[in-house]
N, C-alpha and C positions, 0 to 999 in steps of 0.2 A: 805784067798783070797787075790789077790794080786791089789796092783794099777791098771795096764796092766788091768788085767780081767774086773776091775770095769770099767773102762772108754770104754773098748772094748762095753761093755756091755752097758754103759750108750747112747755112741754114737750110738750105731747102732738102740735101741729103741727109742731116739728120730729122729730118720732118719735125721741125720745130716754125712754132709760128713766131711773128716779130714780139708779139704778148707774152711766151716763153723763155723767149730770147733773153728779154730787158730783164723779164722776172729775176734771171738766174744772174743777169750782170748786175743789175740795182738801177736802171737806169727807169725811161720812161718808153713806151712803144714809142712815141713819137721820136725818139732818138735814133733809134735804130731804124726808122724809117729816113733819117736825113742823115744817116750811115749809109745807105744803101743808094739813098740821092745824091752823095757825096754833098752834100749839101753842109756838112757837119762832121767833125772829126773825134774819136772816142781820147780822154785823156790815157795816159799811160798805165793809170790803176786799172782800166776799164781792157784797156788793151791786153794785158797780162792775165784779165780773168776770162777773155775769151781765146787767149790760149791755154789755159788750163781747161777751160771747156770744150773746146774742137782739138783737146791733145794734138797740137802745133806749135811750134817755136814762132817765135815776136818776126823775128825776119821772115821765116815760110808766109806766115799771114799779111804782113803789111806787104815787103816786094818779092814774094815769091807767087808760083802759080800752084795753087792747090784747088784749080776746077778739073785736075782729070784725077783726083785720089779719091781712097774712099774711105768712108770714116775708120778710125779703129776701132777694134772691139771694148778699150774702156771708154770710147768718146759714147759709140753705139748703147752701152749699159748706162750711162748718166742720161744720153737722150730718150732711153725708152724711161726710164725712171721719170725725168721729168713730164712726159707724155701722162704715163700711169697718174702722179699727183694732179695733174691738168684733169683728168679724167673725172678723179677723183674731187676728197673732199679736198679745199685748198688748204695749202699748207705755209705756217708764216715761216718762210725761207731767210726772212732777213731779221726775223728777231725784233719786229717793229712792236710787238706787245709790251716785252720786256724793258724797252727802249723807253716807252710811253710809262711805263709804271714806275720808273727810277724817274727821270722828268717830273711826272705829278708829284711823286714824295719828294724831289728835292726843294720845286717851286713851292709846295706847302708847308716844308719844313723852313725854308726860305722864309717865307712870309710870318712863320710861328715865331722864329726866332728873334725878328725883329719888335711884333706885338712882347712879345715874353720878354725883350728886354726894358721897354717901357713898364711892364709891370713889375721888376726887378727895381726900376728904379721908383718908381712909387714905394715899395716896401722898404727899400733900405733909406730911402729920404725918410720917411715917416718912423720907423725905427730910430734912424740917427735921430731928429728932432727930438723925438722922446728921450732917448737913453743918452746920448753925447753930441751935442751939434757941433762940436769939431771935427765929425766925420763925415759931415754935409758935403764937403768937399768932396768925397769919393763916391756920393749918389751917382755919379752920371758913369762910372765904369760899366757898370750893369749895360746900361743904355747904349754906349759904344761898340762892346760886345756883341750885345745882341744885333745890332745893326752890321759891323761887320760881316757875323757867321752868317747872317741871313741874308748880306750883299753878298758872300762870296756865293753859297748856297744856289742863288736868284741867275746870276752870271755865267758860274758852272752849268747847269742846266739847261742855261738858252745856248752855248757854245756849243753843246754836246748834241743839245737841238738839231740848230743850225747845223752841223756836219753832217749828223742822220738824215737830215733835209737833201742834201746836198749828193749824199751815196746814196740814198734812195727815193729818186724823184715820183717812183711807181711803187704802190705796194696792194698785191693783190686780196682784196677781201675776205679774208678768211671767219670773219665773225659771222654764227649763225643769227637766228632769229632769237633763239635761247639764250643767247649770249647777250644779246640788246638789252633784251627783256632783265633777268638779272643785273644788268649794268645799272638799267633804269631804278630798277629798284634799289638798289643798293644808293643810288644818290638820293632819291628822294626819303630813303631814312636816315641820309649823314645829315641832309638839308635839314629836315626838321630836328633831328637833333642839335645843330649847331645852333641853330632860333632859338630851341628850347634853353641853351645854355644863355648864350645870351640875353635872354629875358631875365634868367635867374639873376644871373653877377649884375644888371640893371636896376632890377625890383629890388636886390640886399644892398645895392648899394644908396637906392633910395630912402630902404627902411632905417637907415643910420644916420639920418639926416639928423643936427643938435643933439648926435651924441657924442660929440668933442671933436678935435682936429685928428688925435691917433683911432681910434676906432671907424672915424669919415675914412682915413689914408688907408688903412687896411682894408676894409672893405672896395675901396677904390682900385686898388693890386689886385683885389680877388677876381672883381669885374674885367680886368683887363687879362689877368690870367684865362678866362673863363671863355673871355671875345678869341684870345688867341688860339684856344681850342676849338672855338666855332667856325674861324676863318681856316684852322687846318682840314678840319673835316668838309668843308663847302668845297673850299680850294681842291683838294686832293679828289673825294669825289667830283669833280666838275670835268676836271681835265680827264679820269678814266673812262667818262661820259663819253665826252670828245674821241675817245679814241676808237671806240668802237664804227663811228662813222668813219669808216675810209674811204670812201666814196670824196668827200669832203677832202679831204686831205690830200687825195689825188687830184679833185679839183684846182684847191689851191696852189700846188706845187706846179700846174700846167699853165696855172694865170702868171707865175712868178717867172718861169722859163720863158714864156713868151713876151714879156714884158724886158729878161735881161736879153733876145736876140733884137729887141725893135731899135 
């Protein structure tokens, strides 16, 4: 008996659809439909979670035959559970919120850390110039730092991305209407705030014009400290934006699977 058969078989007695299916494995319907066309083969994470979903061992499901059994009673309690949330309101099964909300803080804190080290080294250049220029040499630490923690930061986060991407090609819409609406608003007062920051550390740093080189330098650090809270707050609301459209993202991740089978 073939894989195909068995899963044919499995899914249709737990009265699960292919969109149920994928939800509870992570995959995309489109997968499990070229599962069942054989057309396409599940890797062995995917394999192990649909034996713990049709309560069957790896060998019953790949070469055994399990189109004359009938489901168990916990296989039965998990498919009517997931039937009920299908029913229901949707439920994020895969943790894709929480996933997106560590990503946007890390990618914004990424991006902080690297503006905040350039204002680091604006402050301590311009302190050292003033008080000992023999420590002029040690301006650029700040700067190194901040670029690393905010290259490690930037890097972490698209890894962690990309995996997420990877385990979950499908993730069902769970965001209301309520939930958009709040999202919207919440970006568009990090937006305007961030502007408004930026204006300020702009305009003080204007207003210091020929008031010496240490008073120009400080006010210069203030400005870029000020940018780096602007760009955390755009940054971070932008991508929470993002995430509420999943639609989009399910989009996406169906352009990229069909691009890596061509």
């Amino acid at each position: 008996m073939s894989f195909r058969d068995n899963l044919q078989h499995l899914r249709a007695t737990h009265a699960m659809t292919q969109e149920q299916l994928a939800m509870m494995v992570g995959v995309s319907r489109q997968s499990v439909t070229k599962w069942e066309a054989e057309r396409a083969y599940p890797e062995m994470d995917k394999l192990l979670k649909l034996c713990q979903i049709f309560d069957c061992t790896l060998d019953e499901l790949v070469t055994g035959d399990l189109t004359a059994t009938s489901p168990t009673p916990r296989a039965q309690a998990a498919a009517a559970a997931m039937r009920e949330n299908a029913g229901g309101p949707p439920l994020d099964v895969c943790g894709y919120d929480e996933h997106m909300r560590a990503f946007a803080t890390k990618i914004a804190a990424g991006v902080f850390s690297i503006l905040l080290g350039v204002s680091l080294l604006i402050f301590v250049g311009t302190a050292a110039e003033r008080f000992n220029p023999n420590l002029e040499a040690l301006t650029l630490i700040p700067l190194f730092v901040g670029i690393g923690v905010g290259t490690a930061l930037i890097l972490t986060a698209s890894f962690q991305h990309a995996e997420f991407q990877r385990s979950h090609p499908y993730v069902q819409d769970f965001y209301t209407a309520d939930d958009r609406r709040a999202t919207q608003r919440s970006f568009v007062i990090n937006l305007v705030a961030g502007i408004f920051l930026i204006f300020v550390g702009i305009v003080g740093a204007s207003l210091t014009d020929g008031s010496g080189d240490f008073v120009e330098g400080i006010a210069s650090g203030f400005m870029m400290a000020l940018i780096a809270i602007a760009v955390w707050l755009i940054v971070h609301a932008s991508i929470l934006l993002s995430r509420v459209y999943v639609a989009n993202y399910n989009e996406a991740r169906e352009q990229a699977m069909a691009e890596s089978d061509m």
